[in-house]
Structures are given as structure tokens and as C-alpha cells.
C-alpha positions in Angstrom: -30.1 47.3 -73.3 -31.9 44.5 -71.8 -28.8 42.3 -71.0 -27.6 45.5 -69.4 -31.0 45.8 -67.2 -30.4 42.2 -66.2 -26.8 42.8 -65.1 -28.0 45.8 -63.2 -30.8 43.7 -61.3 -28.4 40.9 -60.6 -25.9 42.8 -59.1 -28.4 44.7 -57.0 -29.9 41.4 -56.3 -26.3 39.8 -55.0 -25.3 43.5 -52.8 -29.0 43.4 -51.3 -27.8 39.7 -49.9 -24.3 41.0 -49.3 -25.2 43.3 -46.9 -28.2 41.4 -45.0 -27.6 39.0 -42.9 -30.1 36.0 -41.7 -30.7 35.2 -38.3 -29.1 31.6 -37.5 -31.1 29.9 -34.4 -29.1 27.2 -32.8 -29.9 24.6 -30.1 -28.6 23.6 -27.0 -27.1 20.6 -26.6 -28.9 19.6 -23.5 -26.9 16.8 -22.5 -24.1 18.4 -22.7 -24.9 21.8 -21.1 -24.8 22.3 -17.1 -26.8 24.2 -14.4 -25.0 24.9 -11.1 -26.9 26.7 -8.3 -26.0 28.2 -4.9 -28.5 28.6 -2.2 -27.4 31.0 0.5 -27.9 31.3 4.1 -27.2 32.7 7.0 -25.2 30.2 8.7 -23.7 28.2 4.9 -24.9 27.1 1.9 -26.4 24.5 -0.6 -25.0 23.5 -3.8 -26.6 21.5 -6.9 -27.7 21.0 -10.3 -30.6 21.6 -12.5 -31.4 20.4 -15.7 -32.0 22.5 -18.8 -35.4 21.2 -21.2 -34.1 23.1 -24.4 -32.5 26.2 -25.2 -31.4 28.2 -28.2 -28.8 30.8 -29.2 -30.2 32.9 -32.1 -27.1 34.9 -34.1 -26.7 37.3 -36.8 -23.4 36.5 -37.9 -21.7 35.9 -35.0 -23.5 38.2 -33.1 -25.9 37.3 -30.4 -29.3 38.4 -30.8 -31.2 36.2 -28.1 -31.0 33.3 -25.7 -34.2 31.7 -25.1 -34.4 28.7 -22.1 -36.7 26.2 -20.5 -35.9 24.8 -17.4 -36.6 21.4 -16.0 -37.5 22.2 -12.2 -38.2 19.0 -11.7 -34.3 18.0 -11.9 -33.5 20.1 -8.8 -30.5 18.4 -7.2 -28.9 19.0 -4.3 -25.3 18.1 -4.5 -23.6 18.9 -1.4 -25.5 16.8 0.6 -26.1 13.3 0.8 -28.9 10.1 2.0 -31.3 11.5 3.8 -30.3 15.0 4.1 -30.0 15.4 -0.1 -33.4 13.4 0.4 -34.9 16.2 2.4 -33.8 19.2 0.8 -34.4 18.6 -2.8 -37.6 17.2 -1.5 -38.3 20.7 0.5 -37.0 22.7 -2.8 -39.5 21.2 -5.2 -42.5 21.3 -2.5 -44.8 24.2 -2.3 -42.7 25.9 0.0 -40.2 26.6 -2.5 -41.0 25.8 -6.3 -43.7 24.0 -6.1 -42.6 21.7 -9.2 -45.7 19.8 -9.2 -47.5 23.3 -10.3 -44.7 24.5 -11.7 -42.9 22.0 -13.6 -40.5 24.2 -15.9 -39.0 27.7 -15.6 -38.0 29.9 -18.4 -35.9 32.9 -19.7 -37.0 34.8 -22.5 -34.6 37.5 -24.2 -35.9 40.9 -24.6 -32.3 42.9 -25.1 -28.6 41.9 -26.1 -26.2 44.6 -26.0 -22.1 44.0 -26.8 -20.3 41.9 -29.3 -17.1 40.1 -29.9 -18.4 37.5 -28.0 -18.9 39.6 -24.2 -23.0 40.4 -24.1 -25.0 41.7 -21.7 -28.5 39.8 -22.0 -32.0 41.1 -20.7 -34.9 39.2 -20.4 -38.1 37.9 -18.8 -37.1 35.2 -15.6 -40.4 33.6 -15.1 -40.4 31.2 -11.9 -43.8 29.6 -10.3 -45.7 31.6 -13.3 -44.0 34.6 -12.4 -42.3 37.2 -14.8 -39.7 39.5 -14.0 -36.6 41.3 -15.6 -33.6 40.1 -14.7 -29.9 41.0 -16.7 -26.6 39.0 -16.8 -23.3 38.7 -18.7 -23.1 36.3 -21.5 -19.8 35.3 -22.6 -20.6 33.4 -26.1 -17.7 31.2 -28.1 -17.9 28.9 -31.2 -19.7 26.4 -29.8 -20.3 27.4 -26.0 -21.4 30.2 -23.7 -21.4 31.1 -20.2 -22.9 33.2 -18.0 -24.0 34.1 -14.2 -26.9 35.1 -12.8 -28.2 36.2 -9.8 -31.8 35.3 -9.3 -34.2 37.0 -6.8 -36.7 34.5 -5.5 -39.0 36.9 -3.3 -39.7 38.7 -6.8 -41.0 34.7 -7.9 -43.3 34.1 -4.5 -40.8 31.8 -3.0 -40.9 32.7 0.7 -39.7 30.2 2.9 -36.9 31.5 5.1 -37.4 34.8 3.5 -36.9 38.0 5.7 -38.1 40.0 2.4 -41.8 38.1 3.7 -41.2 36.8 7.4 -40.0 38.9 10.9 -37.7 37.4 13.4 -36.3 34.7 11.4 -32.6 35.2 13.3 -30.5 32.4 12.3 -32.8 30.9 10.0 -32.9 33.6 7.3 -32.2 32.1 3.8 -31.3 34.9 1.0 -33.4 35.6 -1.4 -30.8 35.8 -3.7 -29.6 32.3 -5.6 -26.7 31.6 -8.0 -27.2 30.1 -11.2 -23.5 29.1 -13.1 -24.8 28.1 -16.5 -22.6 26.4 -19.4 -24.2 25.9 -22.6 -22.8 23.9 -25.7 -24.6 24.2 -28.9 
């Protein structure tokens, strides 16, 4: 009777584990990721990098749960320029005009929803910029080892207002949209 008991309690025991799974958290490479942004204006655009401080993936399986990020605001790069025009802007971008770095040295994104699977999710969370939260959703497309995904950030929601017409009236050709691209690649 009592071997029987213990058979009983180990096979419950080995289905209970069969049918959980555990949440596997895994970190971004950081070197080996990339963050590509697109400023738009009026009359063109800007192009550069920015560099991620850490970031990890959190699975069930193979299922995304979360996607949690802090950004290095510090690294803004402006790529499509060069001497003293590069010089100027990414000085103008991290001033506080823009993201006032020296405030605000990091950025983050902080999951609150994932919805999908097989590898296509749309992701929901927190975009805080300049110490300022605000929901923001994206598609996440997640492999083996890397993921994707493109955002569209709103910086008027963040208190960036230079060249804003969401703050600022007769701006004509110097209106710069509040809207900005981020093209992130993550290997982990």
C-alpha cells in the first residue's frame, strides 16, 4: 500500500512539472544588438544610432512573455551627417532642448502586455523618456537567438518640444515631427 502511495505521489509530482512551464529570462547581447532612429522633418531627415545599456527577453517556452530595456541616451549618434554638422546635431539632440541626457541619462521600456505566438508578438508597455511614462505598442518578431521590431515613438507625449507644432505656432518650414523611428535588432 505504501509503495503504491509513493508511486501515486511521484507521478503526480512528474505531471505537475509536465504541464508547468518556468519562465526563462535571457539577456541581450548588447554589443551585438543595434538601435537605428529616424528623425523627421519637414523639409528631410536625420539618421543614427543609439546604444542599448541591457535588455532582456523573458520566455515561457518559447513564448514571449516580456521585453524589458534600458537605453543609453547618452550614445545618440547621428549618422547621416558628418564634422561639424554630426557635431552640432547630436550635440542639440542630447541638450535640454531635446533629451536633456545630462538629466536624463537612460530611457527605458517596460512590458506590461504580449499578445501572439509563433514567434509574431505584439508588445505593450511603459516608454519612459526625460522621466516620462507613456504607453506605447509595437510588433515584435522573436527567433532563436534574435528579435526585431519597430516603433514609432511620440516625443511631445515625453516633453521634447523643440521644432514641435504639437507645442509651437508658426513654425512653417521648420516643423520637426513629433513622431521618431526606432529599428531595433536584438541578439540574445
Amino acid at each position: 500500500m505504501k509503495t503504491i502511495k509513493n508511486t501515486l505521489v511521484i507521478v503526480f509530482a512528474f505531471a505537475l512539472v509536465s504541464f508547468t512551464t518556468s519562465t526563462i529570462k535571457k539577456d541581450v547581447k548588447v554589443k551585438d544588438s543595434k538601435i537605428t532612429w529616424t528623425g523627421h522633418k519637414l523639409t528631410g531627415k536625420h539618421e543614427g544610432t543609439i546604444g542599448l545599456k541591457e535588455g532582456t527577453l523573458s520566455f515561457e517556452g518559447k513564448k514571449l512573455t516580456s521585453a524589458n530595456f534600458i537605453i543609453d541616451m547618452t550614445s545618440i549618434n547621428t549618422t547621416d551627417l558628418s564634422g561639424e554638422n554630426k557635431a552640432n546635431l547630436d550635440g542639440h539632440l542630447k541638450s535640454p532642448a531635446f533629451f536633456d541626457v545630462k538629466n536624463h541619462p537612460t530611457a527605458s521600456f517596460k512590458t506590461t502586455s504580449v499578445k501572439g505566438k509563433d514567434g509574431n508578438y505584439e508588445v505593450t508597455g511603459e516608454m519612459t523618456i526625460k522621466g516620462i511614462a507613456n504607453t506605447i505598442s509595437f510588433t515584435m518578431e522573436v527567433g532563436e537567438k534574435a528579435a526585431t521590431a519597430k516603433l514609432k515613438v511620440n516625443r511631445a507625449k515625453h516633453n521634447v518640444k523643440y521644432g514641435s507644432a504639437s507645442f509651437f505656432d508658426n513654425l512653417k518650414d521648420k516643423v520637426i515631427s513629433d513622431d521618431f523611428d526606432l529599428n531595433v535588432e536584438l541578439t540574445f
